[in-house]
C-alpha atoms as one frame of an Amber mdcrd trajectory, in Angstrom:
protein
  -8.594   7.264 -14.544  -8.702   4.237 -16.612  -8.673   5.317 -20.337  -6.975
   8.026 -21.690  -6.753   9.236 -25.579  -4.083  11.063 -26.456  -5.464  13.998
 -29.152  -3.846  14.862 -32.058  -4.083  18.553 -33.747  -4.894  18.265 -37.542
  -4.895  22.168 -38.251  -7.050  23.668 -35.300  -9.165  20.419 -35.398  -9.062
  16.969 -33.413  -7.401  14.827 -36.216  -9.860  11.821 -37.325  -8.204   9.196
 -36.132  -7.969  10.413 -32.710 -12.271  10.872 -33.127 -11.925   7.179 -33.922
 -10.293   6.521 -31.043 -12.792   8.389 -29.002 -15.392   5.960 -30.026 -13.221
   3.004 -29.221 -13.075   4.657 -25.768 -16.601   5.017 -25.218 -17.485   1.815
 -26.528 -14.666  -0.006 -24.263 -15.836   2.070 -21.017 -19.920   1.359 -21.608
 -18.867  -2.411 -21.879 -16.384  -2.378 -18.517 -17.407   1.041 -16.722 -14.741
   2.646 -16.828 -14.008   6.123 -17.221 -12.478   8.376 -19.998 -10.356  11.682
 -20.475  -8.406  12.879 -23.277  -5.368  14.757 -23.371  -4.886  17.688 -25.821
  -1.353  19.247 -26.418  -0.055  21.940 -27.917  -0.516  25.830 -29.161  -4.034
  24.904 -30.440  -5.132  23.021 -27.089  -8.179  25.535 -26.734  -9.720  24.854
 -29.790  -8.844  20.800 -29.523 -10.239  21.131 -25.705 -13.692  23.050 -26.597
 -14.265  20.492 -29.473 -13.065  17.034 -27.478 -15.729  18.996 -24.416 -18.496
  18.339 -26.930 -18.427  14.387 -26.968 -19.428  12.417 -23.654 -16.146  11.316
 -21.853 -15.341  12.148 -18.096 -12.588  15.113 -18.419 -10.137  16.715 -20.967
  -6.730  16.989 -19.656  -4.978  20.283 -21.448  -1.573  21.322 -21.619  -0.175
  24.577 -23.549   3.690  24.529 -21.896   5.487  26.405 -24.496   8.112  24.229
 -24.729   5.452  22.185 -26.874   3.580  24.929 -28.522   4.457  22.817 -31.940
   5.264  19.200 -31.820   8.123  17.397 -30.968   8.509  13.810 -30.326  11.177
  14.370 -27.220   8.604  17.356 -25.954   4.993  15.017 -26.315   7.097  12.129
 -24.857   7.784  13.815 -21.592   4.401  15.438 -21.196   2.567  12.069 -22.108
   4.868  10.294 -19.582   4.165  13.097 -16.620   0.715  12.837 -17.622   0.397
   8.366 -17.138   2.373   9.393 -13.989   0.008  11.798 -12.312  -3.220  10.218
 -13.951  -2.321   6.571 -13.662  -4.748   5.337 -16.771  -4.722   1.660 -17.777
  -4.886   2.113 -21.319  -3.449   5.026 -23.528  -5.235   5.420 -26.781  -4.463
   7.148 -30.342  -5.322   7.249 -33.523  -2.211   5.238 -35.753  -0.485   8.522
 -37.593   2.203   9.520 -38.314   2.752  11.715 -35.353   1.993   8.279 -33.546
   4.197   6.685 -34.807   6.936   8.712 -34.419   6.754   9.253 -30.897   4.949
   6.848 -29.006   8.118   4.052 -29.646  10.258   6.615 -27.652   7.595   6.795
 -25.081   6.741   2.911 -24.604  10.625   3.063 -23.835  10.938   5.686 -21.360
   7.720   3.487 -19.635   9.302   0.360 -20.198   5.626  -0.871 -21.411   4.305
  -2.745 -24.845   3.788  -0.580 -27.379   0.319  -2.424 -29.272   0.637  -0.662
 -32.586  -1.821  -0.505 -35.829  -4.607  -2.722 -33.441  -7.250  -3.427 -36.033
  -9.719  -4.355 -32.918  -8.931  -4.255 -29.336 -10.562  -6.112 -25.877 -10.413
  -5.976 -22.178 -10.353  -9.227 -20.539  -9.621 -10.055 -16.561  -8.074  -6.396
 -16.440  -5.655  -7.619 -19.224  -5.358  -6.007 -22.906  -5.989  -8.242 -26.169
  -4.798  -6.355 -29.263  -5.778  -8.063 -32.671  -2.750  -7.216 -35.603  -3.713
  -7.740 -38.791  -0.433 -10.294 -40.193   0.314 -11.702 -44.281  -1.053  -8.344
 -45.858  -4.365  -8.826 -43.719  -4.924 -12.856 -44.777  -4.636 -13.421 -41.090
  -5.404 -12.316 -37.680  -3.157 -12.149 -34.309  -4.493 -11.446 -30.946  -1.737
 -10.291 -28.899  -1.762 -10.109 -24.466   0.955  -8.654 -23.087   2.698 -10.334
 -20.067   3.190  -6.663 -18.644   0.751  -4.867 -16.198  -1.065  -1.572 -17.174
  -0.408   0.832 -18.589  -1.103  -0.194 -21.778   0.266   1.491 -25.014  -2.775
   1.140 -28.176  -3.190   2.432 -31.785  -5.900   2.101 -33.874  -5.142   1.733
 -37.534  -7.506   3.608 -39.847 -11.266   2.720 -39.637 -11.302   0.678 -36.789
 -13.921   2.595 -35.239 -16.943   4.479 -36.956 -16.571   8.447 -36.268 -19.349
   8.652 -37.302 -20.885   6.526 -34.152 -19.472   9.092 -31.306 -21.646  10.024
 -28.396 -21.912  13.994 -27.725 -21.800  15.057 -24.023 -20.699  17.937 -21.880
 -17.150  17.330 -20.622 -15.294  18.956 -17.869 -11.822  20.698 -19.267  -9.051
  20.623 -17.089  -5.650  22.787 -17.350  -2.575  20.179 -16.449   0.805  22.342
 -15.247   3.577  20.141 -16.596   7.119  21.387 -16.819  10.362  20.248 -17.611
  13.978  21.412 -18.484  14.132  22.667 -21.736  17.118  20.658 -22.245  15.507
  17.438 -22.519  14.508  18.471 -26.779  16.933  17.424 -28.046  15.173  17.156
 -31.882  13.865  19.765 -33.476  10.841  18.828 -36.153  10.397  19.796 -39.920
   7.081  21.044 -41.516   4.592  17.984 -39.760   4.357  14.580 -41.765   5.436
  15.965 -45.274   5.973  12.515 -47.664   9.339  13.265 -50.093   8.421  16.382
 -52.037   4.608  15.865 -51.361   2.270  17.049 -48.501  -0.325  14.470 -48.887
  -1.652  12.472 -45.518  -4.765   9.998 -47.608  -5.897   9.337 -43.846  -7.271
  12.841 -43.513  -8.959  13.155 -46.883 -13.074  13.005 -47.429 -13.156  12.499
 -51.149 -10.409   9.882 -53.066  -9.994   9.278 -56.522  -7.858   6.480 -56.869
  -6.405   4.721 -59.998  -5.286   1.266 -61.001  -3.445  -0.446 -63.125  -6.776
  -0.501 -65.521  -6.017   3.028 -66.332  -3.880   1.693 -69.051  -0.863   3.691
 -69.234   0.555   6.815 -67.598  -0.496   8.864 -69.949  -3.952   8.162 -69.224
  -3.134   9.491 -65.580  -4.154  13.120 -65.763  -7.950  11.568 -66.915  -8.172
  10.634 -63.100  -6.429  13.323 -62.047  -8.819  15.965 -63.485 -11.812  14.094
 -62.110  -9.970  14.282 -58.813  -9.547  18.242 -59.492 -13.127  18.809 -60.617
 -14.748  17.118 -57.255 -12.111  18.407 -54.772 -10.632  14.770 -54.223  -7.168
  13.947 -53.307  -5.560  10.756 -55.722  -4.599   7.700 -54.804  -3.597   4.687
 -56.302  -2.954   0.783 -56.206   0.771  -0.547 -55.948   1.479  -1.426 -59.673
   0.474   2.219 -60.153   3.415   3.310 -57.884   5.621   0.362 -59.170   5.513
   1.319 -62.353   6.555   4.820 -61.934   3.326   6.448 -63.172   2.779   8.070
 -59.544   4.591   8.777 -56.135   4.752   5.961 -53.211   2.980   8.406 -51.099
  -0.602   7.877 -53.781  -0.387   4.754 -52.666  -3.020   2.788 -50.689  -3.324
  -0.599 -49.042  -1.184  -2.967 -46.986   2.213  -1.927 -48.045   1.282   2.421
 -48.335  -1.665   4.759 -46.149  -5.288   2.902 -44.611  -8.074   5.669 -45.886
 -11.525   5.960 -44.672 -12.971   8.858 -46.638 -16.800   9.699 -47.537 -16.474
   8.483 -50.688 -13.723   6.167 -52.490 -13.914   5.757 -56.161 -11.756   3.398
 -57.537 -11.090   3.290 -61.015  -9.447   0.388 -62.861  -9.225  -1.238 -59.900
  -9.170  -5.567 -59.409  -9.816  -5.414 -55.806  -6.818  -7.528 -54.294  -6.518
  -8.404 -50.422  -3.655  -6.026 -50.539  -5.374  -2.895 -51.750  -8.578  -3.655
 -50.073  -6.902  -3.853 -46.445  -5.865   0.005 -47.017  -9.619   1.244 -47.901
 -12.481  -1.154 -46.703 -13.471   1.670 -43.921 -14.421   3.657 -46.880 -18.179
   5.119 -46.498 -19.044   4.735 -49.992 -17.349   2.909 -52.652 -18.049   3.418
 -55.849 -16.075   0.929 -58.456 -15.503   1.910 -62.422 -14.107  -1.380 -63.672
 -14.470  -2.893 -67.442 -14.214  -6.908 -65.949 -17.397  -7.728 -64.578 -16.098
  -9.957 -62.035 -13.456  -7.903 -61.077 -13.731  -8.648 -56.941 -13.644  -4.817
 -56.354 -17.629  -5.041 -57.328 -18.357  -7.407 -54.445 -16.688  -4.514 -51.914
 -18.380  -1.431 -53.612 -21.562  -0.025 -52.618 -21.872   1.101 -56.765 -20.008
  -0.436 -59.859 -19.937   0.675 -63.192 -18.721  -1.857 -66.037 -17.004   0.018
 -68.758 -14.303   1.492 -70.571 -12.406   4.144 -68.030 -10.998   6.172 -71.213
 -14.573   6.507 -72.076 -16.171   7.404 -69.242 -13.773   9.395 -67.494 -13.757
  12.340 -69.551 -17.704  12.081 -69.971 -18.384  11.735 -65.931 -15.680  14.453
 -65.454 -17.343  17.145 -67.620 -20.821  16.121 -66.372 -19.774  16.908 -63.131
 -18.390  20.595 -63.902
């Protein structure tokens, strides 16, 4: 086996990221020739193994051990590690969530191998790995080789890779007996990836609203926030949103809060700084409401609007009931 990605469940379904990280895969093995498999864990494994069958990569590797019927980072750790054990793959993909993140430092541990987090692109070169970090709130790039041999440890941050561009195949779906001692969970996990008194992950969401400091005050917040309501959008916002106490940290998008790649972003009151831009540029439509005609937002979005938000909020929100 050379590359293996490493599934996550997003209720029933294979989370987006980890599709992302499929297409990484397939684009790294039609360059190199290598082969790919995926690994799917967990009490909805049959549903995450049908679905990751349906895109062209070698094998699915499945494991339903009760032990990790629901997630736990000691519980994935050891059945990842068994896994790079048996299957001896070069380079371990995943999508860069918060499940990621969580566990896969406790695994590049236990392996004693790099962990190359939030990779914003990613090369093979002379059977080494070259992970490019994004550094300075995205103003510059760092390729990183490790001095290590395989395997390799790799996230993908948000948007890396098109889902859209997958390939569809027939893969062959493989059940994987891995056991262990009960004993070695020794943490036991809340409800999965809940921010402080919110249940919002932006990285999963299709539609965004998200609000700037052009909105004016927070009074003017529930304007965006009924848009958000009519269309079936989750809100975001920019930083001086958040820093001035008009929303929760976990609204907030771009270098220092959540990367986004929904179908449609629609920023409103927006400037367009490096910092917020680095969190939603994989957007697949971005449409910009902005009264500053040379506000750089316009030279990201794929439609601007130059106006007053107080005025056309309320009009675009009741046009679209």
């Amino acid at each position: 086996m050379d590359i293996l990605v490493v599934l996550e469940d997003s209720n029933g379904k294979i989370h987006r990221l980890s599709v992302e990280a499929i297409v990484g895969a397939q684009k790294f093995a039609s360059a190199h020739n290598l082969s790919v498999s995926a690994l799917v864990i967990g009490m909805n494994a049959e549903a995450l193994s049908s679905e990751a069958a349906q895109y062209n990569i070698d094998k699915v590797l499945k494991v339903t051990n009760d032990l990790v019927s629901t997630y736990s980072s000691d519980g994935y750790t050891e059945v990842i590690r068994q896994i790079i054990e048996r299957e001896s793959p070069k380079y371990i993909l995943f999508g860069h969530s918060y499940q990621v993140r969580d566990y896969v430092p406790k695994l590049s541990a236990k392996l004693r191998k790099p962990f190359l987090a939030d990779s914003v692109a990613f090369d093979i070169s002379e059977d080494s790995a070259v992970s490019t970090k994004q550094m300075y709130s995205a103003k510059l790039l760092s390729d990183i080789t490790p001095n290590e041999e395989p395997p390799y440890l790799i996230s993908f941050q948000s948007a890396t890779f098109n889902s859209d561009n997958i390939n569809s195949g027939t893969a062959q779906i493989e059940d994987c007996d891995i056991s262990f001692d009960a004993s070695i969970i020794k943490t036991q996990s809340e409800e999965p990836f809940k921010e402080p008194g919110e249940d919002l992950d932006l990285s999963t969401a299709n539609l965004i609203v998200s609000v700037g400091r052009g909105i004016g005050k927070e009074e003017n917040i529930p304007l965006a926030k009924d848009l958000a309501e009519t269309i079936g959008a989750d809100l975001s916002s920019s930083r001086p949103v958040v820093d001035s106490g008009w929303l929760p940290s976990v609204h907030q998008v771009g270098s220092s809060g959540q990367s986004v790649a929904p179908k449609m972003y629609l920023a409103l009151g927006i400037s367009g700084a490096i910092q917020h831009v680095v969190g939603m540029k994989g957007s697949k439509n971005i449409v910009a409401i902005n009264k500053d005609p040379d506000a750089p937002i316009f030279e990201l979005a794929d439609y601007g609007v130059v106006g007053d938000l107080l005025e056309i909020l309320p009009k675009l929100t009741e046009a679209l009931r």
